[in-house]
Structures are given as structure tokens and as C-alpha cells.
C-alpha positions in Angstrom: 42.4 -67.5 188.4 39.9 -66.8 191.0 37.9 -63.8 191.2 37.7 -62.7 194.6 36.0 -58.8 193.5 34.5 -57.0 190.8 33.1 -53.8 191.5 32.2 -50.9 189.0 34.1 -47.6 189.2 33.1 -45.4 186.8 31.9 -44.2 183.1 34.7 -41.9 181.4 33.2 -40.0 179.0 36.6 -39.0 177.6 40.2 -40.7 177.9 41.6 -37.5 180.0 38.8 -38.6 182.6 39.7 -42.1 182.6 41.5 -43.4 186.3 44.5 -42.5 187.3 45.5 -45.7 188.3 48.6 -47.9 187.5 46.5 -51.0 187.3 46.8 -53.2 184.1 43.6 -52.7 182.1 41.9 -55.7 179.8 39.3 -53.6 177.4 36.5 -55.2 175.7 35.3 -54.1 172.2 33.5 -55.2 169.9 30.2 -54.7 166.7 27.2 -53.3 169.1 25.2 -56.4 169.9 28.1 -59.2 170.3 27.5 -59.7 173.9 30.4 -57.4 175.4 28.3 -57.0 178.8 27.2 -60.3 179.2 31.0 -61.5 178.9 31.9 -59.4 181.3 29.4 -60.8 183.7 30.4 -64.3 183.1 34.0 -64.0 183.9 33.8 -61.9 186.7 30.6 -64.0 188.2 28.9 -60.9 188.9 25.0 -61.2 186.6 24.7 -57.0 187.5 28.2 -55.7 187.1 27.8 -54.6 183.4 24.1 -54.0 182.3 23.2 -55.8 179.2 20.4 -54.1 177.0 18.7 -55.8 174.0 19.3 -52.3 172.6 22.2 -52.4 170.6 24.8 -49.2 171.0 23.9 -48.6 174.9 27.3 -48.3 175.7 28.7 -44.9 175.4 31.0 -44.2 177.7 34.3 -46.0 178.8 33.5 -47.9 182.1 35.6 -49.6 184.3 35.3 -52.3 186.8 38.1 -53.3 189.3 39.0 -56.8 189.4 41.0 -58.1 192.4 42.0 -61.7 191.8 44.7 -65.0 192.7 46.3 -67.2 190.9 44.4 -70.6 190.8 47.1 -72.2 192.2 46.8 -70.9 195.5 43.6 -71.6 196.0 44.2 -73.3 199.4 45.9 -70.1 200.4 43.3 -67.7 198.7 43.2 -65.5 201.9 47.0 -65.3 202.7 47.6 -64.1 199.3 47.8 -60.5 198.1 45.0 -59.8 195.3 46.2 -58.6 192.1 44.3 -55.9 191.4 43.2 -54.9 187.6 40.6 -53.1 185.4 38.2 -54.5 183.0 37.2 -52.1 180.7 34.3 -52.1 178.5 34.5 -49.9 175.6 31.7 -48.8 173.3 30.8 -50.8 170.7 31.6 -49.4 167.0 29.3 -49.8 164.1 25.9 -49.1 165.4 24.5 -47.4 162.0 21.2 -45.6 163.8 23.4 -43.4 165.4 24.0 -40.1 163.3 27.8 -39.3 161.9 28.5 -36.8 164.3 27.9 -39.3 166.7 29.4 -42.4 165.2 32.7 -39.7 164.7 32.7 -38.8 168.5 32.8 -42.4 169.6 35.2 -43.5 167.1 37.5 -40.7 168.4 36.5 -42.0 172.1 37.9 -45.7 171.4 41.1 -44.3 169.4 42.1 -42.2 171.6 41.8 -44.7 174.2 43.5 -47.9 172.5 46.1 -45.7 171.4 47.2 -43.5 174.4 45.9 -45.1 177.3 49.1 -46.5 179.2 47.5 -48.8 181.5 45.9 -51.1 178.6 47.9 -54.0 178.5 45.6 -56.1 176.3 42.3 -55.0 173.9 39.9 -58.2 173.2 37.9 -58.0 170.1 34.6 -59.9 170.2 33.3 -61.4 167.2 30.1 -62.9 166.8 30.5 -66.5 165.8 27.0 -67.0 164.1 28.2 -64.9 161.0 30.9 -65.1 158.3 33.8 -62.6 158.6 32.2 -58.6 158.5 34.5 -56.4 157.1 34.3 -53.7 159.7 35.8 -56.1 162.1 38.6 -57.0 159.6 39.6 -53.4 159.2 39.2 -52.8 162.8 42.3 -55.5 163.6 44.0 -54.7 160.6 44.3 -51.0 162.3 45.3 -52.7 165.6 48.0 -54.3 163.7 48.9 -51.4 161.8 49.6 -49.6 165.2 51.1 -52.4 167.1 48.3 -53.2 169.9 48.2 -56.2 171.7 45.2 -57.4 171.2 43.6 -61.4 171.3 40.1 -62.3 169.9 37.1 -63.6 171.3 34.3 -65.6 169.7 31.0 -65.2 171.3 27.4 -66.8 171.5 29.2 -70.4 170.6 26.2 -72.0 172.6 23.7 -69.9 169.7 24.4 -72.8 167.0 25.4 -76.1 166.3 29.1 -76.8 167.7 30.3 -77.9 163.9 29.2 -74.3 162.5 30.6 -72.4 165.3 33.9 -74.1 164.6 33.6 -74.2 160.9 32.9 -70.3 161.3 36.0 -69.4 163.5 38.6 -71.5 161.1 36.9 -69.2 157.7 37.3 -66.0 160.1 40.6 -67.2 161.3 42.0 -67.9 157.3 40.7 -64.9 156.4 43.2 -63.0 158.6 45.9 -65.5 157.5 45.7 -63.4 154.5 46.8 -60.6 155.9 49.2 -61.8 158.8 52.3 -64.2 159.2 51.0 -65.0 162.8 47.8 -65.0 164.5 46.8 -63.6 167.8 45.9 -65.6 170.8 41.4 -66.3 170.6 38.6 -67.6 172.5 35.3 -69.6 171.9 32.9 -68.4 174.9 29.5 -68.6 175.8 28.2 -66.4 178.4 24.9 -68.9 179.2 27.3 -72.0 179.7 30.4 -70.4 180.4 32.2 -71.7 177.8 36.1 -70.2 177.5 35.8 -68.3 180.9 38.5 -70.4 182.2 40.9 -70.2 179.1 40.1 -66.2 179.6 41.3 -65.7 182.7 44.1 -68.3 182.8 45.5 -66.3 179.9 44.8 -62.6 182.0 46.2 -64.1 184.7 49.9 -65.1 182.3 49.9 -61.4 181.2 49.5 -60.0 184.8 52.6 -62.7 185.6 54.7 -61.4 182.9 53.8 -57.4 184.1 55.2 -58.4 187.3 58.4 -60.5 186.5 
């Protein structure tokens, strides 16, 4: 896939003030601090579109960025091609304990709500740190995308933050771990947003499921 334009549209603060688009949407979740923004920068090649903060739990709202797009294999025709058009969105992260429980309640309403009723979501990626062994908040958070039938694929982030053997050795204990649990697994990523590790295995696979939508 090649990215022709990312642009930001807008911070929803709720889902009833989310577009009203028909666009597929790919939304990006994750622990606070796993390097949602950062990915987002890396695939679309824009450094600014999402702002990164060494803060963790900056993201509060649901914000979307428009994506238009071709299929790698019409490169040489990149400009006689129509763009597909499509929304990243980047959802706030969940388990940031410094926020109070009135808080921590409104958000997790925010991202239910959203992953739940939002149409347009085609696909929900679920970062996952691969410096750590499995947290249970992000087991329980796919066991409940399971439980309600989302389409969702993993990613693995900050592969370039360690040794190559332990981020692998990591990903296979996190990946048994939810063999426990489920007869198959979903689709997942290793990335690195400094080398740009797994960008093209992202988008090749955004760009399938935007293929399918339109068969």
C-alpha cells in the first residue's frame, strides 16, 4: 500500500460526535505508554500527524485521521488510480492508574461505546508492549473483544527496545497464553516505529480488508 494522505480531522469527545462518514475505520488501542502515536506516525509517514507525549494517558478523546491510499501494485499508475479513502483512529489508552475512577469510568465508557456501536470500525488493533510478559489487563481486554465478537489483530511494539531473541521469546509466551483461552489466534504484528519494523505487513494487511469491503 502506498500512502498518498494523512491528515487529522478531529477529537470526538463522545461516540455520538464521531464522523458521519462511511469510511472504513482501523482504531488503535492500547496500555497508556505502548507507543499508539508513534505507530501511527510511522505508517502513515507523517512524524506530526499524532502527537506523542512522554506523559502517559494524553490521549483523551477519539481522534481521527483520514487516510487516502493505493494498492502497491499500481504503483506505476499511482495518479490514474482512485484513492481509497479510510480513517485511522486512535483511541485512548486504558489503564493509566493516576487518573481518578470517575475518570478512568468515563473513558472506559468512551472506548466501549465506540468498539461496540461504531459501524464504520472494520478492524480494532491492540498494541502490546513487547518488552514485558503478558499483563493481565490486556488479556481481559481481548478476552472481552472475543466475548463480543470484534475483529480485532494484535500488534507488538518497541521490537527495536531489546534484543531480537527476547522480543520473540516474549511474543510466543504472550501468544500461548491466549492459546489457553482460544482455538484460533488473531492475525499480529512485530513493529518498531524507529526502524519501521512491520509497517509494511500493516498496511498490506489494511489494504486486504479494504479489498474484501469492496468485493
Amino acid at each position: 500500500m502506498i500512502i498518498k494522505n494523512a491528515r487529522y480531522i478531529v477529537s470526538s469527545p463522545k461516540v455520538q460526535q464521531c464522523p458521519q462518514s462511511t469510511e472504513p475505520e482501523y482504531a488503535f488501542i492500547g496500555r497508556s505508554n505502548v507507543g499508539k502515536s508513534s505507530l501511527i506516525n510511522m505508517l502513515t509517514g507523517h512524524n506530526g500527524l499524532a502527537k506523542t507525549s512522554s506523559m502517559p494517558g494524553k490521549t483523551i478523546n477519539i481522534n481521527y485521521f483520514l487516510i487516502s491510499s493505493v494498492a502497491s501494485e499500481n504503483r506505476d499508475r499511482a495518479k490514474e488510480k482512485k484513492d481509497d479513502e479510510w480513517h485511522i483512529v486512535d483511541l485512548p489508552g486504558y489503564g493509566y492508574a493516576k487518573r481518578s475512577k470517575q475518570e478512568q469510568d468515563k473513558l472506559v465508557e468512551m472506548i466501549h461505546n465506540y468498539i461496540l456501536h461504531r459501524e464504520q470500525l472494520v478492524n480494532l488493533f491492540v498494541l502490546i508492549d513487547s518488552r514485558h510478559n503478558p499483563q493481565q489487563i490486556d488479556l481481559e481486554f481481548i478476552e472481552w473483544l472475543g466475548e463480543n465478537g470484534i475483529p480485532f489483530s494484535i500488534v507488538f511494539t518497541k521490537a527495536d527496545k531489546q534484543s531480537h531473541a527476547k522480543t520473540l521469546g516474549n511474543v510466543h509466551t504472550f501468544l500461548k497464553k491466549l492459546e489457553e483461552q482460544w482455538e484460533e489466534l488473531p492475525p499480529y504484528f512485530v513493529t518498531s516505529s524507529e526502524n519501521r519494523q512491520g509497517r509494511e505487513e500493516l498496511l498490506d494487511y489494511i489494504e486486504e480488508v479494504n479489498k474484501s469491503l469492496r468485493a
